[in-house]
Legacy VTK file of the C-alpha trace (Angstrom):
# vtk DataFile Version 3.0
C-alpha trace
ASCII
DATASET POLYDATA
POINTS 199 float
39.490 -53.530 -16.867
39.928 -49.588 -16.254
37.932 -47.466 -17.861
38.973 -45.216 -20.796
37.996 -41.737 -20.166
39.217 -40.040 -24.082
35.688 -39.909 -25.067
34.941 -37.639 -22.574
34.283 -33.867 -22.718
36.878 -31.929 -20.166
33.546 -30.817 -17.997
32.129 -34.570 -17.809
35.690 -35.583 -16.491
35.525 -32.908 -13.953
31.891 -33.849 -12.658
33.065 -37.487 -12.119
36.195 -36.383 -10.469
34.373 -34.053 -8.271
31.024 -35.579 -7.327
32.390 -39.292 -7.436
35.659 -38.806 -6.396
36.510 -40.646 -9.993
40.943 -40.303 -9.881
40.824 -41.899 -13.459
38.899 -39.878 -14.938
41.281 -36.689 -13.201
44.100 -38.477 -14.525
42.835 -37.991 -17.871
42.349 -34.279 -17.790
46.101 -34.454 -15.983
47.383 -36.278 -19.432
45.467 -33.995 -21.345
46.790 -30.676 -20.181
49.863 -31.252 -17.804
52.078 -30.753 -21.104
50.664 -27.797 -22.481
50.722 -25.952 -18.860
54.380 -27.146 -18.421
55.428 -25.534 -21.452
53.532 -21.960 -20.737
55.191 -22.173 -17.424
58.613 -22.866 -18.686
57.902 -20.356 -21.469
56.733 -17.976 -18.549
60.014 -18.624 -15.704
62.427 -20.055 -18.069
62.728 -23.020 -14.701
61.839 -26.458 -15.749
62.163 -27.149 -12.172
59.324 -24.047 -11.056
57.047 -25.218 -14.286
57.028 -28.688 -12.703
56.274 -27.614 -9.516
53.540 -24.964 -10.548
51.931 -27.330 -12.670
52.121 -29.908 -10.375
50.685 -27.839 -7.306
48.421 -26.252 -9.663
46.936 -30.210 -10.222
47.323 -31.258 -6.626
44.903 -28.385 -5.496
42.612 -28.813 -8.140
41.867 -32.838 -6.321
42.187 -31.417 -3.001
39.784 -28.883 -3.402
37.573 -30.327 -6.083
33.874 -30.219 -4.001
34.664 -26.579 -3.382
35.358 -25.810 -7.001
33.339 -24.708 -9.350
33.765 -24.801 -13.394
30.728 -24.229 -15.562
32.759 -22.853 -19.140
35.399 -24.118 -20.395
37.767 -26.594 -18.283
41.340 -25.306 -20.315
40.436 -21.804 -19.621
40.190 -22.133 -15.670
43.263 -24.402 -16.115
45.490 -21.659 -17.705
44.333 -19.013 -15.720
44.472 -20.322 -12.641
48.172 -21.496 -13.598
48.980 -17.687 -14.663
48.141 -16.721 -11.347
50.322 -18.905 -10.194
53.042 -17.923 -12.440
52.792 -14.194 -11.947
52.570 -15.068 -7.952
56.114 -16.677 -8.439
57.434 -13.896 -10.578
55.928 -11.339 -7.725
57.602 -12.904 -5.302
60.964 -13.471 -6.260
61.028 -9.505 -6.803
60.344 -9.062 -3.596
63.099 -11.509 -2.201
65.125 -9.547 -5.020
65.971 -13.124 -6.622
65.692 -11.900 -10.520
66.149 -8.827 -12.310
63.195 -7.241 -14.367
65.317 -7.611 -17.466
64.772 -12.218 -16.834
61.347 -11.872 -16.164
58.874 -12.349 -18.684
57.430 -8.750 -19.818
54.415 -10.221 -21.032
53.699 -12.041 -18.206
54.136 -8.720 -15.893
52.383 -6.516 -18.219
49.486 -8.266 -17.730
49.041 -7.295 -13.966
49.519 -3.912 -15.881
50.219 -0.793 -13.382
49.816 -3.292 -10.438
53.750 -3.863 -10.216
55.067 -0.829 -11.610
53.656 1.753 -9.361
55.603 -0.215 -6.691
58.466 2.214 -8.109
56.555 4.782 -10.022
53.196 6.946 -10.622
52.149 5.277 -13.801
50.206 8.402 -15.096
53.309 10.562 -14.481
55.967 7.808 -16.254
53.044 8.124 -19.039
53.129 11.741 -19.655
56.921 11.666 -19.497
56.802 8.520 -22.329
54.672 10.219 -24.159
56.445 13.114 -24.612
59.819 11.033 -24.895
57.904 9.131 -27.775
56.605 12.166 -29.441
60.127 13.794 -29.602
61.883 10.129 -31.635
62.095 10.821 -35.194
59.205 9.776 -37.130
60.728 6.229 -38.281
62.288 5.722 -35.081
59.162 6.090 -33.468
57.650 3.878 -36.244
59.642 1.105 -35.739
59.806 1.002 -32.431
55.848 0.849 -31.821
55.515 -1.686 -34.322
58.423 -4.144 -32.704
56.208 -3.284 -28.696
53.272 -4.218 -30.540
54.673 -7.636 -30.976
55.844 -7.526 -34.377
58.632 -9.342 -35.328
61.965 -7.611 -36.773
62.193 -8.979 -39.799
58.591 -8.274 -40.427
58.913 -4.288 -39.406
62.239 -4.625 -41.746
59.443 -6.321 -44.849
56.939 -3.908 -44.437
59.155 -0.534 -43.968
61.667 -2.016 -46.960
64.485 -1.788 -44.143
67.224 -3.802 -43.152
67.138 -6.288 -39.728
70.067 -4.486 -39.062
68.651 -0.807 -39.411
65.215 -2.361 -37.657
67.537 -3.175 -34.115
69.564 0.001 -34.519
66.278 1.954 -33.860
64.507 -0.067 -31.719
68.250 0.315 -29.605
67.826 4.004 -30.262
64.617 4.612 -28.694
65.324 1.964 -25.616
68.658 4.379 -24.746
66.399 7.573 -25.002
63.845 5.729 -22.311
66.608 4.259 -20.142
67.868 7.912 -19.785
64.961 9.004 -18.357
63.496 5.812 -16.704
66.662 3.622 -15.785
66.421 -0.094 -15.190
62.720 -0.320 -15.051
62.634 0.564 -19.081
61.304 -2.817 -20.569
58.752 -3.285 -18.671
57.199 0.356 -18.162
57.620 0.067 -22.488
55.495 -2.751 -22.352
52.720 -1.785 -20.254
52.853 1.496 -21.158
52.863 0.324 -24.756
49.292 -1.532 -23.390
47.383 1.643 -22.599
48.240 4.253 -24.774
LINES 1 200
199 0 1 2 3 4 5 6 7 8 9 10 11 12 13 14 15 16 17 18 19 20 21 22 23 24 25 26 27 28 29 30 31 32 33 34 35 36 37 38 39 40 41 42 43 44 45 46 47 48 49 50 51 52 53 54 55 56 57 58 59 60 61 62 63 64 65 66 67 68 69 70 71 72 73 74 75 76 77 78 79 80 81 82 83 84 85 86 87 88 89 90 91 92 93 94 95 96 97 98 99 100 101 102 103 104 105 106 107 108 109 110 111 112 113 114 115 116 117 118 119 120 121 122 123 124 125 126 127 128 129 130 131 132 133 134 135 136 137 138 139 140 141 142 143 144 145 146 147 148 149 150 151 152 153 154 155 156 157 158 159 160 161 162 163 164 165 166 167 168 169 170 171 172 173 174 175 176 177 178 179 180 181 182 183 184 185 186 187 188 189 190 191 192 193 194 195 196 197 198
């Protein structure tokens, strides 16, 4: 009879899997978290075909490496990190072989390497002073709007709280993307978003 592992703490399943070579219990941590990585991947590259494959690798390594691996905290944290990694490693290099435009990429995914990527192109703290000052120069419920919808609030919740319409919400956040494109081109969305980050 094979053993049933669902009893077992994340960290227990990784001791057997690494000191006694135990692929049952690795299995189990594989049902319990191949899904959820999949759909951050997918969520992440918009590929079900790359999320496989990431996750997949990401899980394959993990076994092959296991004695030389070391996870003391929490199991799901060094799971998704070490699968963002991955992810923004993808997303790095497909800019390189100029196989996606910023505008498919996931901003929130790149704005977490924060200047990292953009000062491939530009001098963050010079694109800063020039967004600031671009910012500064909106009207005042332009400028409202549009820092509430790169803050990560939804449009119909800037349109509830500033007693606006969807409609009037998109015109300005449109508004203040044309003023930035003027001055910073294709790279806009995501010098918004990590600029957004460290202001």
């Amino acid at each position: 009879m094979s053993k049933d592992y669902r009893d077992n703490d994340d960290l227990e399943l990784w001791q057997l899997a690494k000191v006694s070579d135990d692929s049952l219990a690795f299995a189990e941590l594989h049902r319990r978290y191949s899904s959820r990585l999949y759909a951050l991947a997918l969520r992440k590259t918009g590929s079900s075909e790359v999320s496989e494959d990431l996750v997949q690798d990401l899980f394959v390594h993990l076994w092959l490496q296991r004695t030389g691996i070391t996870i003391e905290k929490a199991f799901n944290l060094y799971l998704f990190s070490a699968l963002k990694n991955r992810i923004i490693s993808h997303l790095r290099k497909q800019l390189v072989q100029h196989t996606v435009s910023l505008n498919d990429i996931d901003l929130e995914t790149l704005s977490s390497q924060s200047a990292n990527l953009v000062q491939e192109w530009l001098s963050l703290k010079e694109v800063q002073e020039i967004y600031s000052r671009e910012l500064a120069n909106l009207p005042e419920k332009s400028k409202q709007v549009f820092e509430m919808s790169r803050s990560g609030v939804p449009n119909k919740e800037i349109a509830q709280l500033l007693d606006l319409s969807e409609k009037t919400v998109e015109f300005h956040i449109s508004k203040c993307l044309r003023v930035l494109r003027a001055k910073f081109g294709y790279v806009v969305s995501v010098l918004v978003w990590v600029l957004a980050g460290t202001m």
